[in-house]
N, C-alpha and C positions, 0 to 999 in steps of 0.2 A: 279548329280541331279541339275535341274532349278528350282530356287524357282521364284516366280514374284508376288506382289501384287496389287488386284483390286480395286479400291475405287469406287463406285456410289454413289454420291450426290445428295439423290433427295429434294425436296422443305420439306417434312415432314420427312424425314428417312434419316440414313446414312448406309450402307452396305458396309464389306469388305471381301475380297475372298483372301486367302493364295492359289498358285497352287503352283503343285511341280509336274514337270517334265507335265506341261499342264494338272496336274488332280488333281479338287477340295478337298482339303484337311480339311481345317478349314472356317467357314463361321459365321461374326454376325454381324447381323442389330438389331441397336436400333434407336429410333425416337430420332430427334432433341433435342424435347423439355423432353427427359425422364431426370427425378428427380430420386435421391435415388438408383443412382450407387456406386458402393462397392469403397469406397475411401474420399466417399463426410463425413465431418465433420458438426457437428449441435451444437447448444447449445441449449437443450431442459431440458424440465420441465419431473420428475416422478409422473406418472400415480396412479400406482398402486403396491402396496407390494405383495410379492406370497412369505411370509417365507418357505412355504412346498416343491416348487422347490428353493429357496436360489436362488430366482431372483425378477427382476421389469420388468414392461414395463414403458416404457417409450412415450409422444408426439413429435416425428419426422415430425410430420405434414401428415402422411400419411391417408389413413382412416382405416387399422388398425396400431394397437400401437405396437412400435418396441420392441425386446423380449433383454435384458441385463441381462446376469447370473452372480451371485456376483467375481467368479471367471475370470469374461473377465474384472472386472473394471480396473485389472491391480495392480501391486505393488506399482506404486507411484500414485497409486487415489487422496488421503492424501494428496501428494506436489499441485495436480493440484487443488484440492480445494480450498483451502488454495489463490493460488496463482489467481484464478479466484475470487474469493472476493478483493482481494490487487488491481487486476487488474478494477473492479465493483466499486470500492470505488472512484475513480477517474475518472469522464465521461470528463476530458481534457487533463489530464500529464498519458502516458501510465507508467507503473508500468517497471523499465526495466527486460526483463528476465534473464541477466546474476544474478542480487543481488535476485532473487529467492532461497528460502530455500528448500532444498526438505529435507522432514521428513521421519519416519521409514516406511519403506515398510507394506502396508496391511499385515493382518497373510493370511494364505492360509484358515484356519479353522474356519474364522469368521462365522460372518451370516448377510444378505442381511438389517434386522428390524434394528442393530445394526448399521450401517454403512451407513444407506441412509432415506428421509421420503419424505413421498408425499409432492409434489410441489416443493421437490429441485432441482437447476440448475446443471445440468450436462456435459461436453463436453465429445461428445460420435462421433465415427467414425464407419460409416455402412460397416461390414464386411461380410454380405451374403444380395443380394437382397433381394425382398420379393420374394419368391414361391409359385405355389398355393394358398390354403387360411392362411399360415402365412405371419407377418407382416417382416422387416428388422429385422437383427441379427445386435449386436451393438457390442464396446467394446469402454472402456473406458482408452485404451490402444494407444496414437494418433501413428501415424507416418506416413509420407510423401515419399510418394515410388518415385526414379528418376529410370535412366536407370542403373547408375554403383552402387550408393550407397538408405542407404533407411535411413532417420532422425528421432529418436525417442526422443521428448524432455523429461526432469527428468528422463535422463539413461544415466549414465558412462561407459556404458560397451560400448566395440568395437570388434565386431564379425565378422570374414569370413566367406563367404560360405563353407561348408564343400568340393561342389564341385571342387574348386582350390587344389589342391594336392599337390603341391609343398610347403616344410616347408621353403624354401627361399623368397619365393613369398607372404607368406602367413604373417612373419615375417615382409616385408618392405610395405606391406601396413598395416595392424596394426597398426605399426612404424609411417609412412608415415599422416592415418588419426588423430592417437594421437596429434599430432603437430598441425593439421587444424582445428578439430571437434571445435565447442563452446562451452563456459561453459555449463552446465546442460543439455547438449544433447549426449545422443548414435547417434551410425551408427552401421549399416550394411551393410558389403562391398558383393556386389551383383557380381556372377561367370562371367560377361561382362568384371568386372573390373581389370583381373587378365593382366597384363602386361602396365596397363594405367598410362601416367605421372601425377604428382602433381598436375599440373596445369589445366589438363582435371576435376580431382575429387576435387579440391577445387573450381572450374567455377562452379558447379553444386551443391556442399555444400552448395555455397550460395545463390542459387536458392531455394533449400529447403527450410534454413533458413528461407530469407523474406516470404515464402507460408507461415510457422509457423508464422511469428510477422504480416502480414497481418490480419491469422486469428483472432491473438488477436485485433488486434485494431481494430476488426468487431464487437467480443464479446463488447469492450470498449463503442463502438459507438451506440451498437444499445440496444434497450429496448423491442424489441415485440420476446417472445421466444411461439413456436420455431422459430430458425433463422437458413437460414443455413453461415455456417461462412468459409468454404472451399470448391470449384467444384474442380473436377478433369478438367484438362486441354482440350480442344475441341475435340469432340467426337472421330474425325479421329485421332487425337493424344492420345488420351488415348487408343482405340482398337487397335493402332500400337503399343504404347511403350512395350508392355511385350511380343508380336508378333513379334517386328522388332529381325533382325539376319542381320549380315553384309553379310553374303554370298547371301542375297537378289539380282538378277540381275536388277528387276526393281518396280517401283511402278507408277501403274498408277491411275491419278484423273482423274475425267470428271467435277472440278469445278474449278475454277480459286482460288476463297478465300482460300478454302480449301487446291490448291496445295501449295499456298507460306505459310501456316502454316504449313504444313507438311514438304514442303523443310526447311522452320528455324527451325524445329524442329532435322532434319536429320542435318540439317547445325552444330550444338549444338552436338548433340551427336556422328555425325560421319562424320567429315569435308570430307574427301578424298570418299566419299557419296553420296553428295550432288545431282550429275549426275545424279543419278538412277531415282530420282522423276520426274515423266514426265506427260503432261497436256492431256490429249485426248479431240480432238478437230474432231472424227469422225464423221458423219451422222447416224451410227446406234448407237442404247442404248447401253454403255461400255460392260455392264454383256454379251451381245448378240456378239460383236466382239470377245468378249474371249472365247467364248462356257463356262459361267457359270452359262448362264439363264437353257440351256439345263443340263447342269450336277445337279441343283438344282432340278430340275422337274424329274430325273428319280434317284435319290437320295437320296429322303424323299419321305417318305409315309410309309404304310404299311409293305409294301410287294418293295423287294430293290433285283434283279435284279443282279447274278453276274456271274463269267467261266460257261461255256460251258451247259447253261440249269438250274443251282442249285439258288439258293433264297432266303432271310431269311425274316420271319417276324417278325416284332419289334413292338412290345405292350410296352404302358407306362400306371403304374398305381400309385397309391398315393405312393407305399410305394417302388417300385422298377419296374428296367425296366425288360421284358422277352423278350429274342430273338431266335427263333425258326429256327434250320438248313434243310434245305432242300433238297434231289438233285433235286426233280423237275425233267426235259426230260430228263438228261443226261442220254448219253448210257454206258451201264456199260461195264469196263474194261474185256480184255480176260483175264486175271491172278485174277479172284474174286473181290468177294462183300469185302473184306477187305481193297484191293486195294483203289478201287472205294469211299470207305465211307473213307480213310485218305488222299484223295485226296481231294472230296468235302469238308470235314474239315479245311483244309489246308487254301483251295482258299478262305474259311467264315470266317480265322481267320485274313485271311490280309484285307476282307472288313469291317468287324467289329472294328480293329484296328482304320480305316480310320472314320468310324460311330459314334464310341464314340468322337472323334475330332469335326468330323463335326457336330455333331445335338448337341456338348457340353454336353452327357448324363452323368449323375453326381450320387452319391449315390450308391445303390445295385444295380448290373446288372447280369441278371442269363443266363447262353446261356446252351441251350440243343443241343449239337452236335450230328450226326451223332453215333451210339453203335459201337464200337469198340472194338476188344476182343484181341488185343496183347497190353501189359505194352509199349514197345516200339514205339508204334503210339504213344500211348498217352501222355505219355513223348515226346513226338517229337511234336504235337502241344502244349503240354503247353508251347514246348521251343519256337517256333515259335511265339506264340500270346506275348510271353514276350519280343523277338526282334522286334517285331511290335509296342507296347508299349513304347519303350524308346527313339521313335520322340515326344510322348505324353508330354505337359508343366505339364499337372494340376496330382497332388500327385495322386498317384493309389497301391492299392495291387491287385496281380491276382493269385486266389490257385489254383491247380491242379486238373484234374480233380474229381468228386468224384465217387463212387461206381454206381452211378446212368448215369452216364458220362455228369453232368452236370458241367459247371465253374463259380466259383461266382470273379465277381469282384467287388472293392468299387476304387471308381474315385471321384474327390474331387468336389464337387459340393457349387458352391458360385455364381449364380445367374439360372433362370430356363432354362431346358434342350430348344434347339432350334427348336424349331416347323414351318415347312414350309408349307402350305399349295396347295399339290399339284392338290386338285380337282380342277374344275374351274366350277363356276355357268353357266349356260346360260344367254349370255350377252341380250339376246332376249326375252328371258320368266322371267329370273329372278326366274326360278325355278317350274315355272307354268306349263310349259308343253307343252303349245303354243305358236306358233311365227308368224312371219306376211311372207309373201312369202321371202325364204330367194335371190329369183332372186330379188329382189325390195333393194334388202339391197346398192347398188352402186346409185341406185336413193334417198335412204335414207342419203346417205352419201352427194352426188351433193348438197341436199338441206340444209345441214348443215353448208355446203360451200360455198352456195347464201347466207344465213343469216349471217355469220361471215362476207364476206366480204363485203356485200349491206348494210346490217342492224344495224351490230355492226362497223364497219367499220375497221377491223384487215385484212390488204389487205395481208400480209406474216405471213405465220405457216407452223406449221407440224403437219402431220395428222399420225399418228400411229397406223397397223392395224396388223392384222396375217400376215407370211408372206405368206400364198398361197392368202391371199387376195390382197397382195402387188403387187404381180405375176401375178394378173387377172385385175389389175389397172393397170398395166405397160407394158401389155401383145401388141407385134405389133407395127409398124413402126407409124399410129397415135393411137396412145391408149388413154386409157378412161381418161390417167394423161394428156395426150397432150391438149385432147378437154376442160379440165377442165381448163388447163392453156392457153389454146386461151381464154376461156369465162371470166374468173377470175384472170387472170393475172400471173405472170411470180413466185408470190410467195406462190404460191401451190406447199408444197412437201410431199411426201411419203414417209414414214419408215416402213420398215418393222421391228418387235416385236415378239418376241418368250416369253416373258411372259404375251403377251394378248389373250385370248379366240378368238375360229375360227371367231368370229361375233360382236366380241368384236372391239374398237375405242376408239381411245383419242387426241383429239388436244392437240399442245401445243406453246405458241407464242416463238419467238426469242431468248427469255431469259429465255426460259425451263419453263415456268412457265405453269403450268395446266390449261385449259381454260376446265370449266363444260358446255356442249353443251345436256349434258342430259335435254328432256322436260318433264312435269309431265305425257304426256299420253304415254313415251313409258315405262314408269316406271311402271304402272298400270295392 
């Protein structure tokens, strides 16, 4: 199997596309500027006391208030208190963290009134985005996730992944971090790191580390709470780190900044690496050279498309997803309708597998498959959907069928499910209904291209259209691009765009940057 990943960097967004063997598997785009990703650290003020849930909310600065249950604040709450005042007391000489005391562990059986009061300072780390209409999920539990190890300051403990199996292996990195870790800090040794030298896991211990005493000497410094005091690392490097796999063959950007942050990052954790990261420097949009604009568009929505005729639909509501099996045209098998219905099953389970990955669907998920009346179908897809499952990263249980032949699964859900929007408005009516003759639209576009380049004086761009509209620009020995680049000169180009509307356009200058060419009367 070929894994390769996609980067597209656009001006407001960054999007990444995992393929495996040329077919979309995992997909997430966040904006540049989004705040209050799972990792980011704060030092904020309590809100509000809720003893009846044996929680608070907390000011993270969102516009709703972050949800903290007395049970997430953590065992050594107590030590970080404590050591945030020592640290507060002194806004010049940082407080050092090695002669930190850490005191008795929180009880389990406390209560929330006891233990915390409005307006106290807190250092809290967001561990579920906001969803729908609640705010961020918090814990007062920090720690600093790298690629091999993860740093949890006031914890002595030093834990393996369970997933390492080997009792030799498991023993000499134990062994191996005891020696390295810093005073008043755990680790945990992350399943990347099983056969890695010293000197790779103590490079990166101290990576950790300084992220930890940075953040303190932010609390130290700064006075306006909320503050936030730790980002997770740039965009592309934080959706790669827990995504990237060495057996990666390639990764490609379409931004220059972006790719030597990603290569030093690759450089860092995986030297003999480095190769794989590569710049794309083509004429069509990245997503469109890979066929991932096309695989997004007939991949989400509704209603998803799979073997030979069959279909499912996927409803999302507050409290859980439903996904509906279908055959849809297929023709039924000469050996019966038994056949036929664990076959359409079969082929649901492997697209579904692939669905939960890709739209990130998280929490309860109920599929009503195809009725099947032999124990051994059914047992044969629950074993099937469980070996499709275990490319899956995020924690999941999957039960068996039940009496109804329905499957409930729970999939770990820590930020919202991925929504693509595959309808497309009319780029022309804007929804209205009406358009202006769609033969005038190439006259429409000429004149866009007199005003940029007479008017505004931007003599070289790129003009971005559908591609049958590209095809009808480009169409003939002089074509319509020809005449426009005799009239307006040599730096008129055309792109053709599979994720723009048939009638739909977008310039854009040299340096990728979006040029708004819409006038207020075609908006009207």
């Amino acid at each position: 199997m070929t894994s390769e990943v996609v980067i597209d960097v656009q001006e407001k967004e960054i999007s990444i596309a995992l393929l495996e063997d040329q077919k979309l598997v995992e997909y997430q785009n966040e904006p540049r500027s989004a705040s209050f990703s799972v990792g980011n650290i704060y030092i904020a003020k309590v809100k509000k006391l809720m003893p009846g849930l044996n929680a608070c909310f907390v000011d993270v600065g969102y516009e709703r208030d972050a949800f903290l249950h007395y049970l997430d604040l953590g065992g050594q709450f107590s030590s970080f208190e404590k050591y945030l005042k020592q640290v507060q007391s002194d806004r010049k000489k940082l407080y050092p963290f090695s002669k930190a005391y850490q005191l008795p562990e929180l009880k389990k059986d406390g209560s929330v009134q006891n233990t915390l009061s409005v307006g106290q300072e807190v250092l809290v780390q967001i561990v579920k985005e906001p969803i729908s209409t609640k705010g961020p999920r918090l814990s007062g539990e920090i720690s600093f996730a790298g690629r091999y190890l993860v740093l949890i300051p006031f914890n002595d403990k030093v834990s393996v992944s369970s997933k390492i199996k080997s009792g030799e292996e498991r023993a000499r990195l134990k062994q191996l971090i005891h020696s390295i870790r810093p005073k008043n800090c755990g680790v945990i040794v992350r399943t990347v790191a099983e056969g890695k030298r010293v000197a790779e896991l103590d490079t990166e211990l101290k990576i950790l580390y300084k992220r930890w005493e940075d953040a303190i000497t932010k609390v130290q410094k700064t006075q306006q709470r909320p503050q936030l005091v730790f980002e997770e690392t740039g965009r592309a490097v934080a959706l790669l780190r827990d995504l990237f796999n060495p057996t990666y063959e390639s990764i490609h950007i379409n931004d220059e900044s972006v790719y030597h942050e990603v290569k030093d990052y690759v450089s860092l954790i995986a030297p003999e690496k480095a190769g794989i990261v590569k710049l794309f420097t083509g004429k069509l949009p990245i997503f469109d050279s890979y066929n991932v604009t096309k695989q997004l568009k007939s991949g989400f929505g509704k209603t998803v498309n799979y073997k030979h005729g069959a279909y499912l639909i996927i409803e999302h509501t507050e409290a859980m997803h439903v996904i509906d099996v279908n055959s849809g045209t297929r023709a039924k098998k000469t050996n019966g309708q038994e056949q036929n219905a664990l076959e359409t099953n079969l082929g649901a389970a492997d697209e579904i597998a692939r669905q939960l990955r890709l739209r990130d669907m998280g929490g309860i998920i109920v599929i009503d498959f195809i009725d099947m009346n032999l124990a051994e179908d059914r047992q044969m897809l629950y074993e099937r959907m469980c070996k499709n499952m275990q490319q899956d990263r995020a924690r999941h249980n999957i039960l068996p069928l039940s009496k109804f032949g329905l499957m409930q699964i729970t999939r770990q859900r820590v930020r919202p499910a991925m929504d693509v929007n595959v309808e497309e408005t009319c780029p022309s009516c804007f929804g209205k209904g009406t358009i202006k003759s769609s033969f005038l639209f190439t006259d429409q576009l000429e004149g866009k291209i007199d005003r940029l380049v007479n008017k505004i004086g931007i003599k070289r761009f790129y003009l971005h259209v559908h591609p049958y509209i590209a095809a009808y620009i480009n169409k003939g020995v002089f074509s319509l691009k020809r005449k426009w680049q005799l009239k307006y000169g040599l730096g008129v180009h055309v792109i053709p765009s599979q994720k723009l509307a048939f009638l739909q356009y977008e310039f854009y200058d040299p340096d990728k940057h979006f040029i708004d060419m819409k006038e207020e009367m075609e908006t009207k």
